[in-house]
N, CA, C and O atoms as a printed pandas DataFrame, in Angstrom:
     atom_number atom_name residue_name chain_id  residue_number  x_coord  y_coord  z_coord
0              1         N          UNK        A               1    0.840   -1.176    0.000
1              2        CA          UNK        A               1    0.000    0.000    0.000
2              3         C          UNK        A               1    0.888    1.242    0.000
3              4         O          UNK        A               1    1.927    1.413    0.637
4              5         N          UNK        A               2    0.228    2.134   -0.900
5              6        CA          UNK        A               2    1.268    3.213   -0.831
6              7         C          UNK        A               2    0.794    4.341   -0.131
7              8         O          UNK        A               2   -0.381    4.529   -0.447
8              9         N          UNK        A               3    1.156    5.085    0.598
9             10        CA          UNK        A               3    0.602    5.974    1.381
10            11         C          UNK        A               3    0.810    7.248    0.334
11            12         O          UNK        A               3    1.646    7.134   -0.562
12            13         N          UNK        A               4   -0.047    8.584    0.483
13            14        CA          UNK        A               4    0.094    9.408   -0.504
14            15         C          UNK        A               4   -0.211   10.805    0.214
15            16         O          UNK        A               4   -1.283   10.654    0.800
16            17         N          UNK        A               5    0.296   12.157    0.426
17            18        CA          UNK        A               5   -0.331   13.119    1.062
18            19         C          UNK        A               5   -1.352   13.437    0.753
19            20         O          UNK        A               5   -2.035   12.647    0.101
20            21         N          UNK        A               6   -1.891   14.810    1.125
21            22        CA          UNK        A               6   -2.837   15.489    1.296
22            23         C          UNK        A               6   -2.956   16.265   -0.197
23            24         O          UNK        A               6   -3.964   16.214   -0.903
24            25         N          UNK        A               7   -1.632   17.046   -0.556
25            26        CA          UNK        A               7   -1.041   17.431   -1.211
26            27         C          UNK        A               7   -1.203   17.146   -2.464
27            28         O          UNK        A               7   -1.920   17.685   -3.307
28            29         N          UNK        A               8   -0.585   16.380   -2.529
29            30        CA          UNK        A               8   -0.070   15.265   -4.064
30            31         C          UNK        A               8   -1.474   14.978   -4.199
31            32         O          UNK        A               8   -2.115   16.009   -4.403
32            33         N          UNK        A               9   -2.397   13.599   -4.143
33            34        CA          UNK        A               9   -3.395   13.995   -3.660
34            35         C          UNK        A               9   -4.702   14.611   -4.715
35            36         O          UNK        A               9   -5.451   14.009   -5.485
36            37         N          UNK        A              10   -4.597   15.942   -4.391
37            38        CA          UNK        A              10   -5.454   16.966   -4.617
38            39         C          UNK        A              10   -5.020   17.344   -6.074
39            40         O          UNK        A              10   -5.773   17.665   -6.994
40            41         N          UNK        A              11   -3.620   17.240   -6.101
41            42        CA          UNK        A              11   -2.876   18.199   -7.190
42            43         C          UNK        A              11   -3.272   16.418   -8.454
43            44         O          UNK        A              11   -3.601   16.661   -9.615
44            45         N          UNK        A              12   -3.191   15.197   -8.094
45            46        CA          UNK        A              12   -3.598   14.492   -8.828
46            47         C          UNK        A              12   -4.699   14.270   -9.671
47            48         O          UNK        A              12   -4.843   13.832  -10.813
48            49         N          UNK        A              13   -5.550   14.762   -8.649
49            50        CA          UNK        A              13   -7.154   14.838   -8.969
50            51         C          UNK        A              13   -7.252   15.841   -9.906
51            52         O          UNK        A              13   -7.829   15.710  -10.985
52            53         N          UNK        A              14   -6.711   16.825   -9.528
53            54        CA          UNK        A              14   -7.173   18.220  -10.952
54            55         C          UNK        A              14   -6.478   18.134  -11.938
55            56         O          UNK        A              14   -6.747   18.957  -12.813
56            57         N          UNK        A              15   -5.351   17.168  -12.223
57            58        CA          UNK        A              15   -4.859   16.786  -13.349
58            59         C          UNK        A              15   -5.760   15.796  -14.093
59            60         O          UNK        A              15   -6.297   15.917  -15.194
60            61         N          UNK        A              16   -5.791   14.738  -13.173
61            62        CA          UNK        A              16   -7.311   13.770  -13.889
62            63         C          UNK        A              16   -8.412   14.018  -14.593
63            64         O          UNK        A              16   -8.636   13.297  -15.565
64            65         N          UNK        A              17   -9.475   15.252  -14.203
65            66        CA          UNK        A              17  -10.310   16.006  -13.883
66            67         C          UNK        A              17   -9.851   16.762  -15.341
67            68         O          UNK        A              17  -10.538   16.496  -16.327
68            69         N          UNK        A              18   -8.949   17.497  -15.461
69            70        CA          UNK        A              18   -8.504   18.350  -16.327
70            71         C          UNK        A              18   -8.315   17.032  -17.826
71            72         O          UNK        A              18   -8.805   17.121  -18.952
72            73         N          UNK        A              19   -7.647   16.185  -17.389
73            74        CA          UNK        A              19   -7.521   15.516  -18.763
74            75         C          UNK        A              19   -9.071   15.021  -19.214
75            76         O          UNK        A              19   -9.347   14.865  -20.404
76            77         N          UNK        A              20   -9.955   14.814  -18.245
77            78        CA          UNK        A              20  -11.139   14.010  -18.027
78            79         C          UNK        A              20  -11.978   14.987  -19.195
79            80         O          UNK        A              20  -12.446   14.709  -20.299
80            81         N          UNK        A              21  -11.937   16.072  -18.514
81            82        CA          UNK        A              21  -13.122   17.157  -19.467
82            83         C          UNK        A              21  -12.120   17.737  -20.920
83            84         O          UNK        A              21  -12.693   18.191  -21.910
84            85         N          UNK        A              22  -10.994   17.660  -20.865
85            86        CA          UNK        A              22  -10.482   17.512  -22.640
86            87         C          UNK        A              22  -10.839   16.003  -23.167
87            88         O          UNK        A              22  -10.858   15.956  -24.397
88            89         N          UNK        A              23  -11.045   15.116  -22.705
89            90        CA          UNK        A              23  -11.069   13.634  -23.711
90            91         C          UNK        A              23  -12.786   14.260  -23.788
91            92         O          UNK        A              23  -13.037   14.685  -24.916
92            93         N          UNK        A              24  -13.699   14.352  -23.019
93            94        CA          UNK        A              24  -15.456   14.259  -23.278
94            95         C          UNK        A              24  -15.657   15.634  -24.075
95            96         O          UNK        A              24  -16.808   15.904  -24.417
96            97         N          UNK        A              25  -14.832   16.344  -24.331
97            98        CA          UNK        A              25  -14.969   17.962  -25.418
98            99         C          UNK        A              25  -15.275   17.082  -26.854
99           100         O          UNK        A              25  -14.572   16.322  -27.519
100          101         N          UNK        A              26  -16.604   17.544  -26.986
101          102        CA          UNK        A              26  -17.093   16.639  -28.333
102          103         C          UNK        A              26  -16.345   17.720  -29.646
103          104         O          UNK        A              26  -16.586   17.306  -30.780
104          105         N          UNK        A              27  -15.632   18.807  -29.586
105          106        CA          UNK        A              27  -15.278   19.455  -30.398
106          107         C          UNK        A              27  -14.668   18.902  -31.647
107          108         O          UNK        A              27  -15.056   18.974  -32.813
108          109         N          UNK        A              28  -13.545   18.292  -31.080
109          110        CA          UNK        A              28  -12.490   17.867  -32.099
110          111         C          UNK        A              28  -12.747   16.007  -32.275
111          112         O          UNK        A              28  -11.860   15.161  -32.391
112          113         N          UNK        A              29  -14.349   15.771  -32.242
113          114        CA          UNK        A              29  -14.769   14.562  -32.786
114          115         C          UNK        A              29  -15.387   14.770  -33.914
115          116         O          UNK        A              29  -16.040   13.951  -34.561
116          117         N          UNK        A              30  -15.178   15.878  -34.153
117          118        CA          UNK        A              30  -16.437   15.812  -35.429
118          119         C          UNK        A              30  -15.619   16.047  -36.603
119          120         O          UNK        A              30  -14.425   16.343  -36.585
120          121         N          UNK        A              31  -16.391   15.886  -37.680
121          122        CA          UNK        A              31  -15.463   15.904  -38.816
122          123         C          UNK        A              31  -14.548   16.494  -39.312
123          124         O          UNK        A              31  -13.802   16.019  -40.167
124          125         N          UNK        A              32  -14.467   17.841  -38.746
125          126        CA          UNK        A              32  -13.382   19.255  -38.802
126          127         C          UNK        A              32  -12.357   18.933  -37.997
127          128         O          UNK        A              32  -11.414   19.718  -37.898
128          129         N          UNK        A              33  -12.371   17.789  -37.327
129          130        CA          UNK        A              33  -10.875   17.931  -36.333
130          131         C          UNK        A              33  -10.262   16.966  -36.783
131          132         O          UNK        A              33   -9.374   16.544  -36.043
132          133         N          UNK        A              34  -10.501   16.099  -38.380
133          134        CA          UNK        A              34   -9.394   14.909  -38.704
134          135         C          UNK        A              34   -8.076   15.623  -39.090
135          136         O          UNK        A              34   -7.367   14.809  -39.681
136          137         N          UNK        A              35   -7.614   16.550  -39.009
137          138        CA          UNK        A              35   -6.159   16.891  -39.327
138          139         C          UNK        A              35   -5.779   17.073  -37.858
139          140         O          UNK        A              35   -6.571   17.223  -36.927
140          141         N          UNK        A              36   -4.544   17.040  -37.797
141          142        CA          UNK        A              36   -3.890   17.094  -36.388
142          143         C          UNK        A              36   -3.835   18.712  -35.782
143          144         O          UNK        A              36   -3.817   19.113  -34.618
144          145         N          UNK        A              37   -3.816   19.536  -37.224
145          146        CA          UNK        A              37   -3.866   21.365  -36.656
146          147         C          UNK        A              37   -4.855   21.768  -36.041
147          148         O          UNK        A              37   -5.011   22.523  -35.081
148          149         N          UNK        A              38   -5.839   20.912  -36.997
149          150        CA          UNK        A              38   -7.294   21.250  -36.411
150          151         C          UNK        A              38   -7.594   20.969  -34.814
151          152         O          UNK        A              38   -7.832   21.763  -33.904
152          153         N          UNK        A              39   -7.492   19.543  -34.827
153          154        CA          UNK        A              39   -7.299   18.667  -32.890
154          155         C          UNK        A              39   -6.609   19.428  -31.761
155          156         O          UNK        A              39   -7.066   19.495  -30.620
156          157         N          UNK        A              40   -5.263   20.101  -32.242
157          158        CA          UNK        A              40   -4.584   20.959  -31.488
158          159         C          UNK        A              40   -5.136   22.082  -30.823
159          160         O          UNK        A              40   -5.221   22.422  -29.643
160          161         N          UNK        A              41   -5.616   22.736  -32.299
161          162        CA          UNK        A              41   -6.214   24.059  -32.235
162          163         C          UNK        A              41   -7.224   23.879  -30.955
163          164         O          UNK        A              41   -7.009   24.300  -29.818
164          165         N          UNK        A              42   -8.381   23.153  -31.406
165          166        CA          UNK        A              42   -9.530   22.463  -30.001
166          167         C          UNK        A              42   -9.027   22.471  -29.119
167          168         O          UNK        A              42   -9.148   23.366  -28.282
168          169         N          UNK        A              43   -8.414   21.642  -29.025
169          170        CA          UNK        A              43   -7.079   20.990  -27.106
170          171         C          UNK        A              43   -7.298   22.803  -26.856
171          172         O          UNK        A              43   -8.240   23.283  -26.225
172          173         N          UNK        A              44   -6.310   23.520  -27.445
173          174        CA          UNK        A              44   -5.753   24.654  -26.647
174          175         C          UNK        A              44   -6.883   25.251  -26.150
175          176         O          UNK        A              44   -7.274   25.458  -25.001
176          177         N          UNK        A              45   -7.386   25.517  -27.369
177          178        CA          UNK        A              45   -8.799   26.583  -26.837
178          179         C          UNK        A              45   -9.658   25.554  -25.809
179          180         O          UNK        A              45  -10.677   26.108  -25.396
180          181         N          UNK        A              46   -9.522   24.545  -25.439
181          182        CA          UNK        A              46  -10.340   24.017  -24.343
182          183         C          UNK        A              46   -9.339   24.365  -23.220
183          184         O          UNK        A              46   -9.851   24.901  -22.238
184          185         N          UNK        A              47   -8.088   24.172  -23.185
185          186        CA          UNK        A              47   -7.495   24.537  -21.974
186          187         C          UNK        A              47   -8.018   25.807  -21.281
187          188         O          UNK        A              47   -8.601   25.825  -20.197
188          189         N          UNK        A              48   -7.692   27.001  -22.155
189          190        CA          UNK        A              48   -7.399   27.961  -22.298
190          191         C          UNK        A              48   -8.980   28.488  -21.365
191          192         O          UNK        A              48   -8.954   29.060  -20.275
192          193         N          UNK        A              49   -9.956   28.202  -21.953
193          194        CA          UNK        A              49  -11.132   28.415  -21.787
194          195         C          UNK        A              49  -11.623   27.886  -20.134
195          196         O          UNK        A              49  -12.532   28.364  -19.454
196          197         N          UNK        A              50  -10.631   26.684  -19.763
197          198        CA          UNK        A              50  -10.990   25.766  -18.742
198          199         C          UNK        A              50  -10.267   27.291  -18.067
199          200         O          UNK        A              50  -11.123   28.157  -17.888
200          201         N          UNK        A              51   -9.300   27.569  -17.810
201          202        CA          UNK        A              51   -8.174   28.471  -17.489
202          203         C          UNK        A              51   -8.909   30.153  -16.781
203          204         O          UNK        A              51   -8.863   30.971  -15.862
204          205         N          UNK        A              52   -9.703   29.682  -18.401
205          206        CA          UNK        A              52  -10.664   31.556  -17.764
206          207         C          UNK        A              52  -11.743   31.087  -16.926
207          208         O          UNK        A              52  -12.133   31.787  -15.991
208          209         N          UNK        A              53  -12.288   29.899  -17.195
209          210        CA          UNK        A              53  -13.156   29.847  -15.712
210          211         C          UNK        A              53  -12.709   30.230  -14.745
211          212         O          UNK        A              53  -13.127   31.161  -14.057
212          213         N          UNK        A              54  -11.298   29.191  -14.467
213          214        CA          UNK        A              54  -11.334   29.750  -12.934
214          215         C          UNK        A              54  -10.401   30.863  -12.629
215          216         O          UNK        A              54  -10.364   31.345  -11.496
């Protein structure tokens, strides 16, 4: 068993969380995102957007 802080932790979860809601972004499933510029382009502007929420 591995023991894990409080810390680490928390900071794991919002990485998870963060990758979690870029894979379910139906953006870059649809037919406009089969080139890789296009997919990118999506990714960022979802970060970016996640970013100005909070």
């Amino acid at each position: 068993m591995v023991v894990v802080g409080d810390g680490a932790y928390q900071g794991r979860n919002v990485v998870e969380r963060s990758f979690n809601a870029l894979k379910h972004w139906r953006g870059p499933a649809t037919r406009y995102g089969k080139l890789a510029v296009v997919y990118r382009g999506g990714a960022v502007l979802t970060v970016v957007l996640a970013l100005l929420r909070n």
